[in-house]
C-alpha positions in Angstrom: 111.3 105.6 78.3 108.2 107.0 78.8 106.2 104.5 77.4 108.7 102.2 80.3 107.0 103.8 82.6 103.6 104.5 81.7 103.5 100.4 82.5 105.6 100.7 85.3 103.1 103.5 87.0 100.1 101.4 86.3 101.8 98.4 87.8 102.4 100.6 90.8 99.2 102.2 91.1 97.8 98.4 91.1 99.6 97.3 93.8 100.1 100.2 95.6 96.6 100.8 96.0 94.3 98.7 98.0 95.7 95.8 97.9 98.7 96.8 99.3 97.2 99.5 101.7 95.1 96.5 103.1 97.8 93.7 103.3 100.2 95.9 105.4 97.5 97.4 107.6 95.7 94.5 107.9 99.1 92.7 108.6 99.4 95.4 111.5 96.1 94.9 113.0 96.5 90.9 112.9 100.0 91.2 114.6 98.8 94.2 117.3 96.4 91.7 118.5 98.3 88.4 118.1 101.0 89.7 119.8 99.2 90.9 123.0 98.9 95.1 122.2 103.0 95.4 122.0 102.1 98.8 121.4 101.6 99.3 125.7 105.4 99.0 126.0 106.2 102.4 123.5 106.9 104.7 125.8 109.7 102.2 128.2 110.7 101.5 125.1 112.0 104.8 124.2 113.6 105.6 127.7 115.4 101.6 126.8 116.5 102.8 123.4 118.9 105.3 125.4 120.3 103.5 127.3 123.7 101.7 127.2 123.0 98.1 126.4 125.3 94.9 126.9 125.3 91.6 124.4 127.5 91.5 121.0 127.4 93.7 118.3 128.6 96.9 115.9 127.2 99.9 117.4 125.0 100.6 120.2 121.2 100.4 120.0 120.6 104.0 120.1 123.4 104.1 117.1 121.3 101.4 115.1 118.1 103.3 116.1 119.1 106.7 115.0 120.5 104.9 111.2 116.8 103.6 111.1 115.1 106.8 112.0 117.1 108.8 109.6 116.9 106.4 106.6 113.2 106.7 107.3 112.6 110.3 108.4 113.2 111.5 104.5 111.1 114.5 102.7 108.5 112.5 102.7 107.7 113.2 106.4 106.9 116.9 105.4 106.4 117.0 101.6 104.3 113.4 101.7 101.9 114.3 104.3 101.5 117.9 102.7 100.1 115.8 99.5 98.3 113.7 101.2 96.4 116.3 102.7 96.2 118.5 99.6 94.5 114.9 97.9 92.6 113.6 100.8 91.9 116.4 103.3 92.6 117.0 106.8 91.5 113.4 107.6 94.2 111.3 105.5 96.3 113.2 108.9 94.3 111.1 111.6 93.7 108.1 109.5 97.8 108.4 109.5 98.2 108.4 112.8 95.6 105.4 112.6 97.7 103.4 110.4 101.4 103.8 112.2 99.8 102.5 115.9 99.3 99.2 113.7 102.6 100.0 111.9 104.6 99.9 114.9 103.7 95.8 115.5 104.9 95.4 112.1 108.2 97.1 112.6 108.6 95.4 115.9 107.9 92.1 114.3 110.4 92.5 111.0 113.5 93.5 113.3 112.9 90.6 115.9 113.2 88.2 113.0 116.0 89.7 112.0 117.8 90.1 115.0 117.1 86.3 115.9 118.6 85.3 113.2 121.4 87.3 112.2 125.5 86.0 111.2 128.5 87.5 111.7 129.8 88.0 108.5 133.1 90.2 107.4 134.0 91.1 111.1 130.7 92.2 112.3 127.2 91.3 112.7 124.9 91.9 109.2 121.4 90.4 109.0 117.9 91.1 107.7 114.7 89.7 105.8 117.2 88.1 103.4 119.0 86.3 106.1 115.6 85.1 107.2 114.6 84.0 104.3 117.7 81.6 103.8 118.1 80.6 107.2 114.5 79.3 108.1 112.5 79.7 105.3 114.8 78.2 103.0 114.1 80.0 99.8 117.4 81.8 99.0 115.6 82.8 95.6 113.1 84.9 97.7 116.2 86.4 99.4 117.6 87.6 96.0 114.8 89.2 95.4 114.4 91.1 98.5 118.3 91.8 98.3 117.7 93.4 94.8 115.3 95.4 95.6 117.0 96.8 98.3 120.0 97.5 96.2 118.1 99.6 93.8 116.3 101.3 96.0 118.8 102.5 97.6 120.1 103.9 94.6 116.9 105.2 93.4 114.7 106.5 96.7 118.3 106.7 98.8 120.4 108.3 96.2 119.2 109.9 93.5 115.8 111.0 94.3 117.0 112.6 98.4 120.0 114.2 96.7 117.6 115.8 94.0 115.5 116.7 97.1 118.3 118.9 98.5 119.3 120.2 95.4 115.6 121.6 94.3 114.8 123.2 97.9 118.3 125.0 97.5 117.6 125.9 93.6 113.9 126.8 94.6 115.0 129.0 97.6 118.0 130.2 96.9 118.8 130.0 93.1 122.2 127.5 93.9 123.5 125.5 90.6 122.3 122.1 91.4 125.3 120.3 90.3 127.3 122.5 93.2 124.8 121.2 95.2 125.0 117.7 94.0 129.0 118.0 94.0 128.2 118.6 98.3 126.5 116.0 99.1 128.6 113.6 97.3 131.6 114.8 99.3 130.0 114.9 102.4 128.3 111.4 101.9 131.6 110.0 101.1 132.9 111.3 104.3 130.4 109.3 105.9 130.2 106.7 104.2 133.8 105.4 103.8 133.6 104.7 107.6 130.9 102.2 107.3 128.1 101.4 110.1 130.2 103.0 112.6 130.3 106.3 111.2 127.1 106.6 109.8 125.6 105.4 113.0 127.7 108.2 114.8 127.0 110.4 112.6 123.2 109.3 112.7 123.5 109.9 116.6 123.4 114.0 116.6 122.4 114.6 112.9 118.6 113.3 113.8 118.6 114.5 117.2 119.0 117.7 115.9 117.0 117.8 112.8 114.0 116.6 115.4 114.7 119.2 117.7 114.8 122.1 114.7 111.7 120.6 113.2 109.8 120.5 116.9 110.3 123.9 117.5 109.7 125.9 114.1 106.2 123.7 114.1 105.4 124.5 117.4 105.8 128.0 116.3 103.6 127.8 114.0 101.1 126.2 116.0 101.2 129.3 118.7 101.1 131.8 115.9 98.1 129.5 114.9 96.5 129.3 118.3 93.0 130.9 118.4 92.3 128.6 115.2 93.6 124.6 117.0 90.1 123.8 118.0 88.9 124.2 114.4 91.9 122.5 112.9 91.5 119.6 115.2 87.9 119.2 114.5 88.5 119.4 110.4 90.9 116.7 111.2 88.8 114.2 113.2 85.4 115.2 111.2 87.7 114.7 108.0 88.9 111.2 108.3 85.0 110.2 108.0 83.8 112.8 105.7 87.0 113.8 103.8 86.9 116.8 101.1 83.4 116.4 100.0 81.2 119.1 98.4 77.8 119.3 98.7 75.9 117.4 95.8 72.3 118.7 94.3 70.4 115.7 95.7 70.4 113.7 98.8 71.6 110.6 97.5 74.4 112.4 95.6 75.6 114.2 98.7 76.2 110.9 100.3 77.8 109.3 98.1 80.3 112.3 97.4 80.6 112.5 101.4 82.0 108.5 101.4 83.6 108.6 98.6 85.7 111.5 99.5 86.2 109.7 103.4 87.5 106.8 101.6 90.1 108.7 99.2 91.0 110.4 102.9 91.4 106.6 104.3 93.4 106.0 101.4 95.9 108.5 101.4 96.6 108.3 105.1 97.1 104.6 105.2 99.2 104.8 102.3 101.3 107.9 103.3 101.8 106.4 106.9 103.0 103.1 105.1 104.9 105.0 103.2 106.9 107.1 105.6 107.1 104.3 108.7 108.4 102.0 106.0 107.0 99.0 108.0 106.4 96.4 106.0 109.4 97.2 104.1 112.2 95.1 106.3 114.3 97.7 105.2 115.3 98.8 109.1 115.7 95.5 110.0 118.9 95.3 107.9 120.4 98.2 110.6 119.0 96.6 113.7 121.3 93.8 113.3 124.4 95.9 114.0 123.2 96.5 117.2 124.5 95.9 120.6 121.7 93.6 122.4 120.9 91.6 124.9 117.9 90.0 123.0 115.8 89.8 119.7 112.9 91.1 121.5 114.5 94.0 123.3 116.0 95.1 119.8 113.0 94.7 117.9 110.6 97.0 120.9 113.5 99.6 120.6 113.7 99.6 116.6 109.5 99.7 116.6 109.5 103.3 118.4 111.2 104.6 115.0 107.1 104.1 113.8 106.8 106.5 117.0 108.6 109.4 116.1 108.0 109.0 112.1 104.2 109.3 112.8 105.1 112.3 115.7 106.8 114.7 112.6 104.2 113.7 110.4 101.6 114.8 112.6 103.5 117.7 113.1 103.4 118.7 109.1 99.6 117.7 108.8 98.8 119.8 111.7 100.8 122.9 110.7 99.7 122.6 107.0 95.9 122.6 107.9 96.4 125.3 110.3 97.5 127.6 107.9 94.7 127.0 105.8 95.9 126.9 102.5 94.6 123.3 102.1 91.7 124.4 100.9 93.6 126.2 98.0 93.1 123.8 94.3 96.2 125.7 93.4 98.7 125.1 96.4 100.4 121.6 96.1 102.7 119.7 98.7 105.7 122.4 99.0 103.6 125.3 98.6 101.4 124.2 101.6 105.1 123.5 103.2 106.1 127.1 102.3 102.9 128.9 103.0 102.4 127.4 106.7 105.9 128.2 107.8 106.2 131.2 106.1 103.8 132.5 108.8 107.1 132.5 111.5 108.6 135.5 110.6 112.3 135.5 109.7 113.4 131.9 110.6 110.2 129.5 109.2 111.5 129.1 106.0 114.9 128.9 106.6 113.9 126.2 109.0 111.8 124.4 106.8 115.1 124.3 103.9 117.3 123.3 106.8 114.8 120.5 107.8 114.3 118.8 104.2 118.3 119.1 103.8 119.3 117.4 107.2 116.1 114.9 106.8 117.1 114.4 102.9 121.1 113.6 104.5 120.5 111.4 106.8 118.0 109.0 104.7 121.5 109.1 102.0 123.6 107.5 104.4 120.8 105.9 105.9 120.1 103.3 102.7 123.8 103.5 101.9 124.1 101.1 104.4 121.2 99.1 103.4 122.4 98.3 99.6 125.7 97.8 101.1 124.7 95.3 103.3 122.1 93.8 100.7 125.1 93.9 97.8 127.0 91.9 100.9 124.4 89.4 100.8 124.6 88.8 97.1 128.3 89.0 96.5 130.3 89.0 99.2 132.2 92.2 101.5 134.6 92.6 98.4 132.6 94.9 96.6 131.7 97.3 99.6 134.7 100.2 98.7 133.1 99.3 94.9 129.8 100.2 96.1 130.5 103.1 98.3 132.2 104.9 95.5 129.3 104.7 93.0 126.4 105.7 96.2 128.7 108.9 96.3 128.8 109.1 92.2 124.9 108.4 92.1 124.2 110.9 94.9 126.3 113.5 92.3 123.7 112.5 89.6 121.0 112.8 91.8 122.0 116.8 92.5 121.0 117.5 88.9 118.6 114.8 88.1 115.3 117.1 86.8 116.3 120.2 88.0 119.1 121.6 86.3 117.3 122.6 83.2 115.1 124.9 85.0 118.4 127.7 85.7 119.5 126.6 82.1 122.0 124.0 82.9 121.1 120.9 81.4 122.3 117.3 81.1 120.5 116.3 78.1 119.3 118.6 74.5 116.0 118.0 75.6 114.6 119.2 79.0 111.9 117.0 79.2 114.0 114.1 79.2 115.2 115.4 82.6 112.4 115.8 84.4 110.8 112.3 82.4 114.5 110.6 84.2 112.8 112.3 87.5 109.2 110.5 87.3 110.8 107.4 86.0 113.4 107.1 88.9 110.1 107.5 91.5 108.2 104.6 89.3 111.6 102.8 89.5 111.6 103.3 94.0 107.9 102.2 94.3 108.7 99.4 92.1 111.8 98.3 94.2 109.5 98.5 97.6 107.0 96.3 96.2 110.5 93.7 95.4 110.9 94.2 99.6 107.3 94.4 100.7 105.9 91.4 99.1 108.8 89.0 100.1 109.0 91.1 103.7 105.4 90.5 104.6 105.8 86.6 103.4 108.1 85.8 105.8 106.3 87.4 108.6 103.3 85.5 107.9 105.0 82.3 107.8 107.1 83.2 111.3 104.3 84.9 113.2 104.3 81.6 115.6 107.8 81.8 116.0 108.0 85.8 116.5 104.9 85.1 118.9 107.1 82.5 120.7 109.8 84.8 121.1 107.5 87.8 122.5 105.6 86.1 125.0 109.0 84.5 126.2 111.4 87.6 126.6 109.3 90.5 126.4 107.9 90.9 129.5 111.2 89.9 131.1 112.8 93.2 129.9 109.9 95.7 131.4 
């Protein structure tokens, strides 16, 4: 196994490094100004996504929205941009921020397709890339690809890896068995679950409302307790994304080089991190605007792009509060110490908070891709196997409670601790190898409809506004 994925992680560092960082962002850029700056329209957009919208569909467009933003809004939000500042400095945060205004044409872009394009299948509307991909571009083969990845990723990144999330902020802050843990949130995703789209989209509707709200506050806590030290935080945020973490080299020549090599690894993990946590470029949200009640691709696609919005709003949130505190400058502290440190600082109720946070925001990405390899098992083998599939999500999401933490309070699933935590780092080589089985096809078929999706902008966009 680990030999598996020693391979598997250079494979992923391959692709997941510049190449990748550059195809998606440059993908943004070239669709932000194809499309005419759809980026203008953000802030309509979210007073549309409220409101009650007419047309055929599942649930309602807020319903499909808050699925999307809760399958995306995972630990990553917080823990992802904590590492990405302990790596690249306070600049990977702006160079974030940077990278998600391009991200949102992307987004807009993948769910338009989609919605243009979806069937009714099984009683309700279902769609995504891999609908697409059959339907106009003809290349079903593509489409089982995508469809595969999705299924596994779901398992891996939905499943396993959020449930394992849970289970180790628990175990870390409050010494709980994970396999109670685990035991939970397979019960409670079951609960969910077994009512399909519908209930997870109602569900969905006040889980990340709430978990927003939560998150809002305790950081802006921690921004006031923070308040004489803003300006500096700010600056070492803006100065950073151009000169990153770079020390001071004995020669001239040496200190520049350090200095631009050091903005670059800052560029670098900010593009990557907001690529990461918008998932645009992945398709996978596009699968849950097609349930939606709409009047139009267009008007579903501007609605499902402000998910980008509010993704990049909480990560700015945890980059700001983690370089406020300070402790980024620490070699020692690493992604949930800065976490823990920074809210720490709000006396009785930061931590707390913060465990609350990752729980709800680990939850709501479980259901979240439950639906996704549900609807991307649909694809591949009909709506028999969706009580078949919901039952092993639930079983997977039990695994996933003790999956590389148990043997740390002496409960183990294997003689051999390693192997538990090695099952951990080969289930996160396994997700990033599943996005790059939706990315790749994803971004393919945007390129090839980008006169199409063009098409469709100029001709129903500026009817809805």
């Amino acid at each position: 196994m680990e030999t598996l994925l020693h391979y598997i992680n250079v494979l992923n560092g391959f692709i997941w490094g510049p190449p990748m960082i550059l195809l998606i962002f440059g993908l943004g850029i070239y669709f932000t100004f194809y499309l005419g700056f759809i980026q203008k329209y953000t802030f309509k957009a979210i007073a549309l996504s409220v409101r009650k919208d007419g047309g055929e569909g599942t649930v309602s467009s807020f319903g499909s929205l808050a699925v999307m933003i809760g399958a995306t809004v995972g630990t990553g939000s917080i823990l992802g941009v904590t590492t990405a500042v302990a790596e690249g400095g306070p600049g990977a945060v702006f160079w974030m921020a940077a990278a998600g205004i391009f991200n949102f044409a992307v987004k807009y872009c993948e769910c338009t397709a989609a919605v243009k394009y979806r069937v009714r299948r099984d009683g309700e509307y279902v769609g995504g890339p891999m609908y697409v991909m059959t339907r106009v571009l003809k290349m079903k083969w593509l489409a089982v690809v995508f469809a595969v990845g999705t299924l596994f990723m779901a398992l891996s990144a939905g499943a396993l890896l959020q449930a394992n999330s849970i289970a180790d902020v628990l175990r870390e802050g409050y010494r709980i068995n994970p396999w109670w843990v685990g035991l939970l949130v397979a019960v409670f995703t079951g609960v969910v679950t077994v009512g399909g789209v519908k209930r997870i989209a109602a569900y969905s509707e006040w889980l990340v409302p709430i978990m927003g709200g939560v998150y809002l506050l305790i950081s802006l806590a921690v921004v006031l307790i923070h308040l004489p030290q803003l300006p500096q935080a700010v600056w070492a945020i803006l100065s950073g994304a151009f000169t990153g973490k770079a020390a001071a080299g004995g020669a001239l020549g040496t200190a520049v080089y350090a200095v631009f090599m050091a903005a670059v690894r800052a560029i670098g993990c900010g593009v990557s991190r907001s690529v990461m946590c918008t998932e645009a470029g992945l398709g996978s949200a596009a699968i849950a605007a097609c349930a939606a009640k709409t009047r139009g691709a267009a008007r579903m696609g501007i609605i499902s792009a402000t998910s980008v919005f509010w993704t990049v709003f909480i990560c700015l949130l945890s980059g700001l509060v983690v370089v406020l505190a300070g402790d980024w400058h620490n070699p020692n502290a690493y992604a949930a110490n800065l976490c823990n440190s920074a809210f720490k600082t709000v006396p009785f109720f930061g931590t707390p908070a913060l465990v609350f946070s990752l729980i709800i925001f680990s939850f709501t990405t479980i259901i979240g891709w439950s639906y996704y390899g549900e609807k991307a098992l649909q694809f591949l083998g009909g709506g028999r196997w969706a009580k078949a599939w919901r039952i092993f999500y639930v079983l997977v999401c039990l695994a996933g409670g003790g999956l590389g933490t148990a043997f740390s309070l002496g409960w183990t699933i294997s003689p051999d601790a390693f192997e538990i935590g090695l099952s951990t780092r080969f289930t996160w080589g396994l997700a990033v190898l599943m996005m790059t089985l939706m990315t790749l096809p994803n971004v393919y078929m945007l390129w090839r409809l980008r006169h199409k999706l063009k098409t469709e902008t100029k001709r129903n966009l500026s009817k809805i506004f």
